[in-house]
N, CA, C and O of each residue as an XYZ file, in Angstrom:
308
protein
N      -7.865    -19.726     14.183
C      -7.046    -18.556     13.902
C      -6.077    -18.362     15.069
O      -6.368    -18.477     16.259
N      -4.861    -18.045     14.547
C      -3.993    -17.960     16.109
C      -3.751    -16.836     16.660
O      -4.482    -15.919     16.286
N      -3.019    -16.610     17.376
C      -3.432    -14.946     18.143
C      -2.426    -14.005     17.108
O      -2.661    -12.808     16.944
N      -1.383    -14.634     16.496
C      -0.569    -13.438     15.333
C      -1.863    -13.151     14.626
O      -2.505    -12.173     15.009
N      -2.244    -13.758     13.810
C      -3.405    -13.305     12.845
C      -4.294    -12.172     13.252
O      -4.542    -11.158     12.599
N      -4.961    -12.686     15.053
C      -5.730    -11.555     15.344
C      -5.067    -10.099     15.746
O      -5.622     -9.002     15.804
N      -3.906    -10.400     15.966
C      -3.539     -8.955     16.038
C      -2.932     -8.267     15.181
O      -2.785     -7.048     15.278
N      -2.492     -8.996     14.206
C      -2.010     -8.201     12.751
C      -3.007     -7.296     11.799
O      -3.651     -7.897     10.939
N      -3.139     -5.996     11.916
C      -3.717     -5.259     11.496
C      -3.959     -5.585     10.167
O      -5.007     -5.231      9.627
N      -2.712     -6.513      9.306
C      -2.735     -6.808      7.540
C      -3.759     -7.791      7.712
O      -4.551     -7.821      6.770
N      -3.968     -8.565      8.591
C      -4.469    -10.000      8.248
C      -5.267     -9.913      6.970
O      -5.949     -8.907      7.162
N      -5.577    -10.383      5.777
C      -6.674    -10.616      5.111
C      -6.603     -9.269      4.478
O      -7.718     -9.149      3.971
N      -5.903     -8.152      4.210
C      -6.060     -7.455      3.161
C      -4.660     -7.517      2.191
O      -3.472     -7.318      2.444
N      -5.332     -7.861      1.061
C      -4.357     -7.933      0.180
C      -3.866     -6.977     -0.931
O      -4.660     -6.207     -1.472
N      -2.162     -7.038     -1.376
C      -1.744     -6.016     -1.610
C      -2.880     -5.129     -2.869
O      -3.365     -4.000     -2.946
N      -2.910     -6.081     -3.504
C      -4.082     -5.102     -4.513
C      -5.436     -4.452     -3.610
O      -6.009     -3.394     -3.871
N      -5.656     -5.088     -2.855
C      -6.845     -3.870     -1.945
C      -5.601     -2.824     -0.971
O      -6.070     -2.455      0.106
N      -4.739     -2.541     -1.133
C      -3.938     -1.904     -0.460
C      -3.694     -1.102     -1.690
O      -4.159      0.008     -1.432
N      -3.277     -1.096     -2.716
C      -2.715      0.128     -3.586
C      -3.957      0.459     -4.391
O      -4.013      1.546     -4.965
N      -5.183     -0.605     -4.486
C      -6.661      0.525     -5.101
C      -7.059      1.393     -3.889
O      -7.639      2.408     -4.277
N      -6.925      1.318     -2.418
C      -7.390      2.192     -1.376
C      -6.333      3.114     -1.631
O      -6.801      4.133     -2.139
N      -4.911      3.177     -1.462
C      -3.882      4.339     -1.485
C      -4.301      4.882     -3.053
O      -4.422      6.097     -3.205
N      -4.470      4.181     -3.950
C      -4.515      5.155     -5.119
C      -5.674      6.029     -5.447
O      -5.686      6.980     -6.229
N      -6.764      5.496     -4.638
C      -8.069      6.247     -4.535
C      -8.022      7.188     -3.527
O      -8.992      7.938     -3.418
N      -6.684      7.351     -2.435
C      -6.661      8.129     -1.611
C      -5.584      9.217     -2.148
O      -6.059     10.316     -1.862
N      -4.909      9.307     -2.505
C      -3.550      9.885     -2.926
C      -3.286     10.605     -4.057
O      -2.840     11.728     -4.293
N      -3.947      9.014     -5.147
C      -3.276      9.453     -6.705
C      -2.133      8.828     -6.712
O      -1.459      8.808     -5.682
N      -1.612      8.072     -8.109
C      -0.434      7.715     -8.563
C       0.440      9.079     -8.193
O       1.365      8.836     -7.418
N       0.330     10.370     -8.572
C       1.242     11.123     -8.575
C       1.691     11.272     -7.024
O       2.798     10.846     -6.692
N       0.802     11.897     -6.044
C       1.105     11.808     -4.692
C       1.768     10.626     -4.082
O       2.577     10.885     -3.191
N       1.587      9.412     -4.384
C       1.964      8.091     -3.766
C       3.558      8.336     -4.302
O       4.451      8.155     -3.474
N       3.875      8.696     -5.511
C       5.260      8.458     -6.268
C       5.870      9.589     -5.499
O       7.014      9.930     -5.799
N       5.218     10.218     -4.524
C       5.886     11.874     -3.698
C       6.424     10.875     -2.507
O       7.603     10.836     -2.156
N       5.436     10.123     -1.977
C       4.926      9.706     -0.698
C       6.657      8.285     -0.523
O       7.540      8.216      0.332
N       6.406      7.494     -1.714
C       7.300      6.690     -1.835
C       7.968      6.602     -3.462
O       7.418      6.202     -4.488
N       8.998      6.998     -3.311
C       9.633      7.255     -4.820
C      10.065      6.046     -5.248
O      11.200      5.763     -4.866
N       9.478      5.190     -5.967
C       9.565      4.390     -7.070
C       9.082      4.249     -8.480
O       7.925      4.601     -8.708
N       9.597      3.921     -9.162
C       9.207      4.222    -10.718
C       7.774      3.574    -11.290
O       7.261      3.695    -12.403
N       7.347      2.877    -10.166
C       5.957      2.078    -11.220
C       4.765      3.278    -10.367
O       3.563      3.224    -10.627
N       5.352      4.323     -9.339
C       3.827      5.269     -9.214
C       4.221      6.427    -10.097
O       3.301      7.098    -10.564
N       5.974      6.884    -10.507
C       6.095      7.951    -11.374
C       5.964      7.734    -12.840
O       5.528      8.652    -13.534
N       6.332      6.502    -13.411
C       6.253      6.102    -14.572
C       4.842      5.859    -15.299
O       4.485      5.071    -14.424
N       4.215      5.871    -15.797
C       2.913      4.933    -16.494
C       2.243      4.543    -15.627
O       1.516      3.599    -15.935
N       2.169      5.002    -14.324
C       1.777      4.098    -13.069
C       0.605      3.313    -13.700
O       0.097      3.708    -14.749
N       0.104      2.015    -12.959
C      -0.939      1.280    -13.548
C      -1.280      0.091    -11.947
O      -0.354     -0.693    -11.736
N      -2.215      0.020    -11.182
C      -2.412     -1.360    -10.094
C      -0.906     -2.376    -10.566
O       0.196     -2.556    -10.048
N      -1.544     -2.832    -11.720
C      -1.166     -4.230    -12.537
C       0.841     -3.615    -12.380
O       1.462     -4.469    -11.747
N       1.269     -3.053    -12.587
C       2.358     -2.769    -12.747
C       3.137     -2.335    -11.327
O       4.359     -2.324    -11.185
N       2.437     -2.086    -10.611
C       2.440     -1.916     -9.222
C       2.644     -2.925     -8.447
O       3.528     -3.132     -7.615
N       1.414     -3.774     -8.913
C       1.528     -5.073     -8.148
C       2.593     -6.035     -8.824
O       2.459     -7.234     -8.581
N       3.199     -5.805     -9.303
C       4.115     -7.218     -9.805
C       4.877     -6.328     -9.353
O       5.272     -7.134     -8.511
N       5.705     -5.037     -9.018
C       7.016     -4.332     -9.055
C       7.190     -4.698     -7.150
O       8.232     -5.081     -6.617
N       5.796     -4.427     -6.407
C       5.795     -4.799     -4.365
C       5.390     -6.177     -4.060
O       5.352     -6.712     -2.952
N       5.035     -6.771     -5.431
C       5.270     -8.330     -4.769
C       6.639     -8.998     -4.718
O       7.019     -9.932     -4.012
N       7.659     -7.875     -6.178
C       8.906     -8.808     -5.746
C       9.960     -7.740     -5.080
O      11.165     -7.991     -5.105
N       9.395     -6.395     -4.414
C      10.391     -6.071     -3.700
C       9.890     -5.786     -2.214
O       8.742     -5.441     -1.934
N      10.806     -5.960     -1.412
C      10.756     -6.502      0.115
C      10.423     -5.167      0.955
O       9.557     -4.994      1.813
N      11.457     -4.211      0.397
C      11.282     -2.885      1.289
C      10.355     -2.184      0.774
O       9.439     -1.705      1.443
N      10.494     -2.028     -0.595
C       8.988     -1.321     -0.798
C       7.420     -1.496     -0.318
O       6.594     -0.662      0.051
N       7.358     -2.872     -0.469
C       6.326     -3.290      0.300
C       6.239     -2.877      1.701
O       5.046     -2.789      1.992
N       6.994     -2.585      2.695
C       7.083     -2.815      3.569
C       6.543     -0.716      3.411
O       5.494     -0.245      3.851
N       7.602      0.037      2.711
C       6.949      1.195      3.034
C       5.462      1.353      2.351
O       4.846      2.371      2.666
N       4.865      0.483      1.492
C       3.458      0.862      1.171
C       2.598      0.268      2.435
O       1.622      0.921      2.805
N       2.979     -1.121      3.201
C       1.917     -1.415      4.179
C       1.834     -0.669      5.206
O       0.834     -0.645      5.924
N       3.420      0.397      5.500
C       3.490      1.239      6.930
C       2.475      2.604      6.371
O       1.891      3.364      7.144
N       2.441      2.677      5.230
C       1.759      4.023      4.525
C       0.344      3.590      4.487
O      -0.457      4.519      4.589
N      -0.088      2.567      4.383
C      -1.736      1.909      4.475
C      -2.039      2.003      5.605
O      -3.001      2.723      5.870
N      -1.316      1.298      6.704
C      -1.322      1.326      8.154
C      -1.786      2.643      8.658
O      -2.805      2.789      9.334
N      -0.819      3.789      8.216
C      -0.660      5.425      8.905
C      -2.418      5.660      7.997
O      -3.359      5.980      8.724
N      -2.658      5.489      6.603
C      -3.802      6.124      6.273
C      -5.111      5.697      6.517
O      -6.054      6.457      6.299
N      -5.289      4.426      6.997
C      -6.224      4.201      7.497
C      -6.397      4.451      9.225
O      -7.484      4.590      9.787
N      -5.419      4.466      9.715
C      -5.678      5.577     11.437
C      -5.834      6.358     10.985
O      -7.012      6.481     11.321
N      -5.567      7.555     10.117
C      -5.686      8.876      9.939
C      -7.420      8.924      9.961
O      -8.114      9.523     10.784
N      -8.017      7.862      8.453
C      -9.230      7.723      8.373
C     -10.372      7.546      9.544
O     -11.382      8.211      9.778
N      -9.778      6.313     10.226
C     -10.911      6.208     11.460
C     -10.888      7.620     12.610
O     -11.908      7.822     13.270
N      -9.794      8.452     12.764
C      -9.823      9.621     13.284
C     -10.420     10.417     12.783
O     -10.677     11.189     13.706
N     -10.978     10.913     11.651
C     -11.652     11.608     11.037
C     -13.361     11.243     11.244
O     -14.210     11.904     10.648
């Protein structure tokens, strides 16, 4: 393993264990507050989720900084 890996907080969690933890934390409705895109306001669904942040770049990027912030929040608690 090389030293990026060990210090990348993502290593090894993948986006679907990232939006079943935010959606079990949040709710589709809160997440679609949190980051406004149409697959958490619309019909939200994982499956529809995950195909909409695998092919967009920035979104992804604000759901992993929003996983990041909620799991420090968690271990502080």
């Amino acid at each position: 393993m090389d030293q990026q890996n060990k210090t990348n907080p993502l290593h090894g969690i993948t986006l679907a264990i990232m939006l079943e933890t935010l959606e079990a934390e949040y709710g589709f409705e809160e997440l679609g507050k949190l980051i406004n895109v149409k697959c958490f306001n619309l019909n939200p669904s994982i499956s529809s989720c995950l195909k909409f942040f695998r092919k967009t770049d920035w979104a992804r990027d604000k759901l992993q900084k929003l996983y990041l912030q909620s799991i420090l929040n968690n271990q502080k608690d």
